[in-house]
N, C-alpha and C positions, 0 to 999 in steps of 0.2 A: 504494500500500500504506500502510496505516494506521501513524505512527510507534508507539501504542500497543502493537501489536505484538508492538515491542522491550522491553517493559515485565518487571521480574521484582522482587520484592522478595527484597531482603538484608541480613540482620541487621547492624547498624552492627558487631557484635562481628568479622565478616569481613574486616574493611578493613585491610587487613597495614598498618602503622606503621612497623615497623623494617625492616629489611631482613634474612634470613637469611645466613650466609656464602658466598657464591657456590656455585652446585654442589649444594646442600643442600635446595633447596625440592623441594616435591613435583613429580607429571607426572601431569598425567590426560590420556591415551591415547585417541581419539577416534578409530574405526574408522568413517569414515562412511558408506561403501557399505554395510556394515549395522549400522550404530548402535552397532557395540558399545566398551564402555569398559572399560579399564583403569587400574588405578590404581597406579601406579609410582613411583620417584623421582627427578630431574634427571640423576643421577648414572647411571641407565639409558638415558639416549637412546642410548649406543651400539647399543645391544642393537636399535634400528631404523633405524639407517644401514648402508646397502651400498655395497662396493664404484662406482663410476660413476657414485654420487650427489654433487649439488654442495650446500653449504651459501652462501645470499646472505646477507652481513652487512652491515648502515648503520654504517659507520666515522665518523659525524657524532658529534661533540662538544658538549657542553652549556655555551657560556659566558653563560646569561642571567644577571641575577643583582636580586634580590631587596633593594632600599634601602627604608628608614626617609626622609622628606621633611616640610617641612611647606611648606603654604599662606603666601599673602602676609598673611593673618590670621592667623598662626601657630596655624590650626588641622593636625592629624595628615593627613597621606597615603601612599600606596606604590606605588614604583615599581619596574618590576620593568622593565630594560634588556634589549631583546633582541639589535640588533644594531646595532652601529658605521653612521654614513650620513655619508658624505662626510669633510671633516676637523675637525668641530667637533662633530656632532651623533650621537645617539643613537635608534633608533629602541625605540617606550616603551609598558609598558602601564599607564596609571596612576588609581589610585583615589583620590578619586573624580572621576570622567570627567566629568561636567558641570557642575563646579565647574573644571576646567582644559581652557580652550579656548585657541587660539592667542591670544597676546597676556597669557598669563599667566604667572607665575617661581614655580618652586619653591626651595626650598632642599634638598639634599640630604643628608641626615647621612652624616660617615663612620666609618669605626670608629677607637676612641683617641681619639688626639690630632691627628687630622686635621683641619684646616680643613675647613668646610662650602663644599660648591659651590652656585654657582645657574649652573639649568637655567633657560630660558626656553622656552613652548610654542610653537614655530614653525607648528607644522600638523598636519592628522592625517591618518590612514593611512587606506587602504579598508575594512582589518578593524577599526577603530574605536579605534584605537591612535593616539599620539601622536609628533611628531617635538621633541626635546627639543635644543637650543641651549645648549653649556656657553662658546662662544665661544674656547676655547684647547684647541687637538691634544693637548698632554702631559695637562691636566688631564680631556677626554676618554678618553684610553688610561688613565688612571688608575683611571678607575670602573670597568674590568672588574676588579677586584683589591679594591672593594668590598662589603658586601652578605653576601649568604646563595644558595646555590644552591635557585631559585624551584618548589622541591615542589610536585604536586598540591593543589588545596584539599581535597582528601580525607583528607589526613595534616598529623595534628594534630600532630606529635610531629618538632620539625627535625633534621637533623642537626648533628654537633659537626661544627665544620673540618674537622678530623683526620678525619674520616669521608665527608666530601662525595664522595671519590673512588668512593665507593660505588656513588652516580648516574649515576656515569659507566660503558659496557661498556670491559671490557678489552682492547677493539682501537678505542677512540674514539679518531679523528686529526683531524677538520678541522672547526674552528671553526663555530658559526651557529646550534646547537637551542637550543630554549625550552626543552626536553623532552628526556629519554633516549629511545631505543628501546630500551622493555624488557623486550622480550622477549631482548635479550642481556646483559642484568643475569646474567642466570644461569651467563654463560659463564665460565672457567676457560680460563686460556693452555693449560695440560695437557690439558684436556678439548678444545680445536682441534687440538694437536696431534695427539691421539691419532687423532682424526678424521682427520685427513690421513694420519697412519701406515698405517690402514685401509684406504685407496684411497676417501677423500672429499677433495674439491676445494674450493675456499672462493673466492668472488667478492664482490668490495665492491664498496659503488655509496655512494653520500653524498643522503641526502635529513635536512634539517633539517626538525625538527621544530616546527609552528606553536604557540601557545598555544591555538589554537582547538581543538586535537585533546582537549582536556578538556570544551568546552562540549557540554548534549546535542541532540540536534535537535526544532526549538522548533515549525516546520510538523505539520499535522497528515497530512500527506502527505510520508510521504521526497521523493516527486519535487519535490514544492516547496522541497526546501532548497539553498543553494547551497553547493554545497563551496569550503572556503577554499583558496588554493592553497597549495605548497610546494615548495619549488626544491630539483632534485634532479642528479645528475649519475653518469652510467652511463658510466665509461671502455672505450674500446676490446676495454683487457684481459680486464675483468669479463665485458661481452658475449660473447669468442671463450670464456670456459670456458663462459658459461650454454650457446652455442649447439652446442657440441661434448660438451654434456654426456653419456652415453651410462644413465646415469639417469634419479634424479627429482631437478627440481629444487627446493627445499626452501627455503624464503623464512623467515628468521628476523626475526619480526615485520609486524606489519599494516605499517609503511613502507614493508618491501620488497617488500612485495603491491604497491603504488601505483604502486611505481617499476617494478618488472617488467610488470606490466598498463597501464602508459603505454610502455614502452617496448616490449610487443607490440604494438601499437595501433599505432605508426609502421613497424616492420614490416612488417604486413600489409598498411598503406596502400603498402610500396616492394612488397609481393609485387602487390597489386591492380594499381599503377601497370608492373606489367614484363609483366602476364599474367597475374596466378595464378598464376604458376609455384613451386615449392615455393622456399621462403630462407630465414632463419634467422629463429630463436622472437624475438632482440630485436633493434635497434640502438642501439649507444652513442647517448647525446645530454645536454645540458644544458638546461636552462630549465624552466619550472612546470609543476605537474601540476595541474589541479583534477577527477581524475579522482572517483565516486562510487562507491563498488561497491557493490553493495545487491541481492538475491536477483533471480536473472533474469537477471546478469550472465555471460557465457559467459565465461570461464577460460583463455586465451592459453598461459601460461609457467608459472605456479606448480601445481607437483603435488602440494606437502605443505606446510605448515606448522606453527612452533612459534609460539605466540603466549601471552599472559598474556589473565585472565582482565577484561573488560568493563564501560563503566558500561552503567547501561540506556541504553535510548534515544538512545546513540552510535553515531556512523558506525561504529567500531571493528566493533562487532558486529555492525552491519549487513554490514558486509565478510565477516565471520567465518561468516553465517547465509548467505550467500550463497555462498560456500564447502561448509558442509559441511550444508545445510538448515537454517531457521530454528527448526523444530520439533526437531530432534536436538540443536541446539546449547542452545537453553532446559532440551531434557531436562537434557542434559549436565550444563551451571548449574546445576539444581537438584540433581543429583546430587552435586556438587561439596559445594556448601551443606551438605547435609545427612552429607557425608564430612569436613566440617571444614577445606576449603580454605581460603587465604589468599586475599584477590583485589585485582585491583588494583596498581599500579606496585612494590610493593613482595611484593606476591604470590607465589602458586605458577604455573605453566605449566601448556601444554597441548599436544600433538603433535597435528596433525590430519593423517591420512592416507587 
C-alpha cells in the first residue's frame, strides 16, 4: 500500500501549542461500523462507557530531557537524553548527528550555576542515536534533573517548569519514555475514578515510548518500513482483568494498541501450540515489540479506542486507519479540520468505537 495514502493537508493554525486543562478538550466520536461522527466533549466519555468495560492505560513516565551542548569547536548542538545505560553512560539523540560520531566530546550546558559536563561519544544505537560517556554515576544521575522536557518538533511554544507536569498523564509511574502517551493527557484522577464507580475496570501495562514514534514513514510502500521497537511490559494483573473482561476492551492510546496486539499474538501462538483450543485474549510478558499495524491487520484484543488526532504519513495513523478504515478515518480528519479541532500531542481526542 502506497504510504501517500496517508497523506492529508493541515492548516499549520491546527497544531495545539498549549495544552488545555485536562478534561476540557474536545471528543470527536467515530462510529465506524457506519461512519458516523459525533462531536462531543472529553468530559462526555462517560456517557460511552459501560458497565464490564475495561479501560488499558501506559503508566510509563517521560524522563527524556532536552540539553543545550556545544561541539569540541564550540560550535551549538542538542541533546536530548533518553535513557540511563549502564553506570556512567547515557543513551542520546543528538544534533547534529554527523558531526558526532564515536570518538567525539561534547560539552553539556547546565542550568544556573552548574558546572558544565562532558559527555564523550562512545557508540551509536541501531535507531541512529548515540551512546554518551559522562565517566562518573553521580554526575550521570545528575543530568536527569537537567534540561527541558523534549516536546514534539511540532510545538513551537515550550513549557514553563512549573508546567512540565503537564506532559506527563496523571497515573505516569515508571521511568523510560521519550514521549507521553497522549492520549491520556486528557485524563483526570476524578474522571478514573468515576469510571471505576461505574462498573469500569482499568489495567496498566508500561510500554515506553521511542522518539521514532514522531518520524513519518519515509518508504514508499508501508510494507517496506521497518518498525522501530519498544519495550513494553504487561503484568500478570493487567492481563487477568483484560482476559476476564466481560466487555469491551478499550485501549487508551495507539501504545496500548501495540502492546495489547503483541500481547494477543503470543496468545494465540500458546492457543495454536495446545490445539486451538479457546484461552485467553493476552498473556502477560516483557520485552520488545516491533509490531506494524497498518490496514489488513486482523484485531486480537482491542474493541475500542480513545486516541489523539495524527501526523500524516505516520505509523500512528496507519494503526488508526487500520482500525476503523482508512477512508473513514481521513473522512473523519477532514471533518475535524474543518470543525476546528486541535491536533496533535497537545490536541483534542477521538473515541473510536
Amino acid at each position: 500500500m502506497r504510504t501517500d495514502l496517508f497523506d492529508y493537508d493541515l492548516p499549520p493554525e491546527r497544531i495545539a501549542q498549549t495544552p488545555l486543562p485536562r478534561g476540557e478538550s474536545r471528543l470527536l466520536v467515530l462510529h465506524r461500523g457506519e461512519g458516523r461522527i459525533e462531536h462531543r466533549r472529553f468530559s462526555d466519555l462517560p456517557a460511552y462507557l459501560r458497565p464490564g468495560d475495561t479501560l488499558v492505560l501506559n503508566d510509563t513516565r517521560v524522563t527524556a530531557r532536552r540539553l543545550e551542548a556545544r561541539r569540541e569547536g564550540g560550535l551549538s548542538a542538542e541533546v536530548v537524553l533518553l535513557h540511563p545505560v549502564g553506570d556512567t553512560c547515557w543513551a542520546a539523540i543528538v544534533r547534529p548527528g554527523r558531526a558526532l560520531r564515536p570518538g567525539k566530546t561534547l560539552t553539556l550546558i547546565g542550568p544556573n550555576s552548574q558546572a558544565p559536563v562532558t559527555a564523550r561519544v562512545v557508540a551509536t544505537t541501531p535507531e541512529g542515536g548515540r551512546i554518551l560517556d559522562v565517566g562518573d554515576p553521580v554526575a550521570r544521575d545528575a543530568l536527569a534533573g537537567w534540561g527541558v522536557a523534549p516536546l514534539p518538533p511540532y510545538i513551537n511554544t515550550p513549557l514553563p517548569p512549573e508546567q512540565e507536569e503537564r506532559y506527563q498523564t496523571v497515573y505516569a509511574t515508571y521511568d523510560g519514555s521519550a514521549a507521553a502517551p497522549t492520549a491520556g493527557l486528557h485524563f483526570t484522577e476524578e474522571m478514573l475514578a468515576a469510571a471505576e464507580a461505574m462498573g469500569v475496570r482499568q489495567a496498566r501495562l508500561t510500554l515506553h515510548v521511542g522518539i521514532a514514534t514522531f518520524r513519518p514513514v519515509r518508504t514508499e510502500e508501508i510494507e517496506a518500513h521497518e518498525m522501530h521497537a519498544e519495550t513494553v511490559s504487561l503484568p500478570p494483573e493487567a492481563a487477568e482483568i483484560i482476559n476476564t473482561t466481560t466487555g469491551r476492551v478499550i485501549a487508551v492510546g495507539t501504545t496500548c494498541v501495540r502492546a495489547l496486539e503483541t500481547a494477543g499474538k503470543f496468545a494465540e501462538g500458546s492457543r495454536l501450540d495446545a490445539g486451538n483450543l479457546p484461552g485467553p485474549r493476552v498473556v502477560p510478558f516483557a520485552g520488545e515489540t516491533h509490531l506494524f499495524i497498518s490496514p489488513g491487520y486482523h484485531f486480537r484484543v482491542v474493541d475500542a479506542m480513545i486516541t489523539n488526532f495524527h501526523l500524516p504519513r505516520s505509523t500512528l495513523l496507519m494503526l488508526v486507519s487500520a482500525f476503523a478504515g482508512r477512508e473513514t478515518v481521513l473522512r473523519a480528519y477532514q471533518e475535524a479540520i474543518a470543525e476546528g479541532y486541535r491536533f496533535f500531542s497537545f490536541g483534542d481526542a477521538m473515541l473510536i468505537l
